[in-house]
Backbone as CSV, one residue per row, in Angstrom:
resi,resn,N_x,N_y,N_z,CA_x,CA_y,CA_z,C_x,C_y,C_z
1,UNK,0.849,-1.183,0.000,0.000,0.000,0.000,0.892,1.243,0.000
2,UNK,0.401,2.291,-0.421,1.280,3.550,-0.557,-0.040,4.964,-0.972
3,UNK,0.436,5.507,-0.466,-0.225,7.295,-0.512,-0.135,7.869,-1.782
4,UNK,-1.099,8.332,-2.411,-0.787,8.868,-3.210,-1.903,10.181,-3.350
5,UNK,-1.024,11.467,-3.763,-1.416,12.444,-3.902,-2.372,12.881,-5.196
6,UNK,-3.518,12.998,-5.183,-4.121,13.478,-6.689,-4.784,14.654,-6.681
7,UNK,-4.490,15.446,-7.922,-4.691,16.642,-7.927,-5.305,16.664,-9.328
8,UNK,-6.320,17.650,-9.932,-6.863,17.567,-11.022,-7.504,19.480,-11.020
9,UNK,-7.613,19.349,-12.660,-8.126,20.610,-12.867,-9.445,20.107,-14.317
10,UNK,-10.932,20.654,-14.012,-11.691,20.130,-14.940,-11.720,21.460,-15.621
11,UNK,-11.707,21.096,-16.693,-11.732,22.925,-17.061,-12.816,22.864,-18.391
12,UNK,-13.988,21.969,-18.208,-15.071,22.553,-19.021,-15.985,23.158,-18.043
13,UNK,-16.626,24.118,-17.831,-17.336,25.081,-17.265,-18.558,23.930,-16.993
14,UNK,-19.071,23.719,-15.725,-20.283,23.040,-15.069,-19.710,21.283,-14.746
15,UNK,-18.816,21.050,-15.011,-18.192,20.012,-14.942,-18.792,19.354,-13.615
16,UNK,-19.559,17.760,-14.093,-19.746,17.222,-12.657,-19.030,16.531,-11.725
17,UNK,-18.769,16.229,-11.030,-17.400,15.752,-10.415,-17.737,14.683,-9.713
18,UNK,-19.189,13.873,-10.233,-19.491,12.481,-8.568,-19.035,11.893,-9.739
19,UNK,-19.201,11.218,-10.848,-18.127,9.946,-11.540,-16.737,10.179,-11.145
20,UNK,-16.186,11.409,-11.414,-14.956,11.439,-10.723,-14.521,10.749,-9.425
21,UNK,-15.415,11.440,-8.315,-14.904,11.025,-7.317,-15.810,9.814,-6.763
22,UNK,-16.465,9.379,-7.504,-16.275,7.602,-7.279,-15.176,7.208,-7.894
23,UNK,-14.362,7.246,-9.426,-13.557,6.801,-9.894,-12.054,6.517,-8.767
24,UNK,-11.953,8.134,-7.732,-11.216,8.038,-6.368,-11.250,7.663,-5.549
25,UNK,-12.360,7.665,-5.268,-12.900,6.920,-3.763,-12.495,4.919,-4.014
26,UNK,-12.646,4.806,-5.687,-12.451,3.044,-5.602,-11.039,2.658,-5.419
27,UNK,-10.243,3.304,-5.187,-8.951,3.349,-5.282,-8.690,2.716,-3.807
28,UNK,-9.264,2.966,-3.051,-9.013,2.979,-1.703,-9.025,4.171,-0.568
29,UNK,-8.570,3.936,0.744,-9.240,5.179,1.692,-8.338,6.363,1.434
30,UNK,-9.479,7.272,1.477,-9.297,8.323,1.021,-9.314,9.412,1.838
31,UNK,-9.061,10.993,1.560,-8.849,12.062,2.302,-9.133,13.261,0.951
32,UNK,-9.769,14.370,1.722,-10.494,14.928,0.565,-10.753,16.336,1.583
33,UNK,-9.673,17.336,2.039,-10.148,18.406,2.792,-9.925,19.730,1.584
34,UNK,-9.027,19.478,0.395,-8.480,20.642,0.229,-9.681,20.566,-1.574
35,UNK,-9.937,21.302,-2.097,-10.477,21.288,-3.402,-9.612,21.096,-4.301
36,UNK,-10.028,20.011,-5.108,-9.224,19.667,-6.283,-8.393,18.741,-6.235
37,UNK,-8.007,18.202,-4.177,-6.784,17.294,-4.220,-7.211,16.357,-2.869
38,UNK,-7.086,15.184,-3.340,-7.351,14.043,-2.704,-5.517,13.407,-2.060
39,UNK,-6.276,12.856,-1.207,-5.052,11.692,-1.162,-5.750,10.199,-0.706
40,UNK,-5.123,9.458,-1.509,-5.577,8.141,-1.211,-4.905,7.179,-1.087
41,UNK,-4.692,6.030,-0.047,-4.080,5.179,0.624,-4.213,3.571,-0.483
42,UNK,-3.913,3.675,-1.310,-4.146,2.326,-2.395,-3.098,1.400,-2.453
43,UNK,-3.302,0.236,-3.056,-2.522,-1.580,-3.419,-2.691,-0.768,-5.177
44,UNK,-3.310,0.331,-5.648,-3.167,0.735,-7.119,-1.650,1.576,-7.468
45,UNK,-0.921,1.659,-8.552,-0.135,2.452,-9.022,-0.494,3.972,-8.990
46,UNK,0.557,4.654,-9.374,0.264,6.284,-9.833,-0.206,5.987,-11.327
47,UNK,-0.186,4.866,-12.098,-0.716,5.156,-14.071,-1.724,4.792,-13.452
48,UNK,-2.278,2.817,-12.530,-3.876,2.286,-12.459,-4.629,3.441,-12.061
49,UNK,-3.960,4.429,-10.834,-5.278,5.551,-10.759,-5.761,6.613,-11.557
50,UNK,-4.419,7.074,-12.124,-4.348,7.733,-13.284,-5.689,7.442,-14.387
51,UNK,-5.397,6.014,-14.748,-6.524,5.177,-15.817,-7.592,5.486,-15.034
52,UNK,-8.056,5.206,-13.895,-9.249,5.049,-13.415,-10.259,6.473,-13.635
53,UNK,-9.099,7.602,-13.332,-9.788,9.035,-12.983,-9.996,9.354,-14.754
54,UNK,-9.167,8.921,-15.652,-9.382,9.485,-17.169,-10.822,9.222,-17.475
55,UNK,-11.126,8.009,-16.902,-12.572,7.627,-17.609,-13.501,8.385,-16.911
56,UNK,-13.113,8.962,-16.474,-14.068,10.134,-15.853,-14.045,11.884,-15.716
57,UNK,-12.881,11.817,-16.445,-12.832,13.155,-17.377,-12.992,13.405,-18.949
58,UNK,-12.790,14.608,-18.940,-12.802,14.970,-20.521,-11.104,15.086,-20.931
59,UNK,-10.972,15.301,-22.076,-9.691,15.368,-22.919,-8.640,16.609,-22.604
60,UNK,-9.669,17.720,-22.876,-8.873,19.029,-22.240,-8.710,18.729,-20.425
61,UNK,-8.846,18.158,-19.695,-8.782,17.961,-18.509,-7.386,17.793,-17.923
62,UNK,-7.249,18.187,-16.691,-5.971,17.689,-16.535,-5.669,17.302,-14.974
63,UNK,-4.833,16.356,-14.479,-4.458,15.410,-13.171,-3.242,15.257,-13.170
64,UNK,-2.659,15.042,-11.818,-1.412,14.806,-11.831,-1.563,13.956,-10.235
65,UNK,-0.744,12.576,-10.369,-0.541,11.670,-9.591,0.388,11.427,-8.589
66,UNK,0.877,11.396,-7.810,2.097,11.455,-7.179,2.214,10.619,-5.751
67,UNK,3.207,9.638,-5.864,3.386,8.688,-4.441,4.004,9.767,-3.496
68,UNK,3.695,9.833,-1.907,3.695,10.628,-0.622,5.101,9.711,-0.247
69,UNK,5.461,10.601,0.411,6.433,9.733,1.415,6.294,10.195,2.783
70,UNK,6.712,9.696,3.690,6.629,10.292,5.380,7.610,11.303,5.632
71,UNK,8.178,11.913,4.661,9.132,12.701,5.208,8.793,14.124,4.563
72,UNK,9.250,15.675,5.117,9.332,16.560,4.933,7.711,16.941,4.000
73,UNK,7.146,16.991,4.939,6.143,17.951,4.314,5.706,18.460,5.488
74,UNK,4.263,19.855,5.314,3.917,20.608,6.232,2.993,21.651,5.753
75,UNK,2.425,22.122,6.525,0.714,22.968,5.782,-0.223,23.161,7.328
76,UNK,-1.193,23.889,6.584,-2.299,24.399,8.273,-3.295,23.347,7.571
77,UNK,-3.455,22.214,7.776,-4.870,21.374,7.989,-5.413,21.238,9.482
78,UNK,-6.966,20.969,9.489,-7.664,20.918,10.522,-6.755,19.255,11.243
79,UNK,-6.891,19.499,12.686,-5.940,18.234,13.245,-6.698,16.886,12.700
80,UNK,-8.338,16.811,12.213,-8.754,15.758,11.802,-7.713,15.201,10.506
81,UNK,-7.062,16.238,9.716,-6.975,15.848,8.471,-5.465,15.440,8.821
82,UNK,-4.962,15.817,9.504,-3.338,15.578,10.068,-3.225,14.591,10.850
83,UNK,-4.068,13.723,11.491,-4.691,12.522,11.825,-4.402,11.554,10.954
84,UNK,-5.394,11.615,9.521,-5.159,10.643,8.620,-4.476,10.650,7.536
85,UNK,-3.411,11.335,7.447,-2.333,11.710,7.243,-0.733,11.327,7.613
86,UNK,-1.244,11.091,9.124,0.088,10.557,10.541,-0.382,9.248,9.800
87,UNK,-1.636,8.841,10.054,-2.070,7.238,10.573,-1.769,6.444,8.936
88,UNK,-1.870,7.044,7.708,-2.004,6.162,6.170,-0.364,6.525,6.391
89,UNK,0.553,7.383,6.312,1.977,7.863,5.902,2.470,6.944,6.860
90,UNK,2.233,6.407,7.820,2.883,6.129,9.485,3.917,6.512,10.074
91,UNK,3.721,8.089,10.047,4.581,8.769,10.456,3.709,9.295,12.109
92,UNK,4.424,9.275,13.252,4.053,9.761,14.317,4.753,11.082,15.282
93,UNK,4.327,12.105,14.381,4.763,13.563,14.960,3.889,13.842,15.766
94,UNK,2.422,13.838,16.537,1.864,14.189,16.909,1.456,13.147,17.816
């Protein structure tokens, strides 16, 4: 299992976003405080989620995938979201 960061931009105007974020949510557990960027705890690659989220965009659309590591990062999230964050990364700063 491994973290991975997803970030996306829909850029046709009214764009619906629940196929999307079922396409994320099947990936495995997930985290969803900031708009536009998920992180999700998956047994999937950075391309399998990649594939998963395309079929649920358009062409001009755009995503970018990225495996987390436990080290050096930092930001103001609510302590819920820095919670599951410590607990999927298993990193214990707090």
């Amino acid at each position: 299992m491994a973290v991975y960061l997803i970030t996306y931009d829909l850029n046709k105007s009214g764009q619906n976003y629940d196929k999307l974020y079922e396409q994320i949510k099947s990936c495995g557990a997930w985290w969803h405080y900031l708009d536009s960027t998920w992180l999700v705890d998956s047994t999937l690659n950075a391309t399998q989620i990649r594939d998963r989220m395309k079929n649920a965009m358009d062409d001009n659309d755009f995503c970018l995938v990225i495996k987390l590591t436990n080290e050096n990062y930092q930001g103001w999230l609510p302590k819920k979201a820095w919670n599951w964050i410590h607990e999927h990364l298993g990193h214990s700063r707090y």
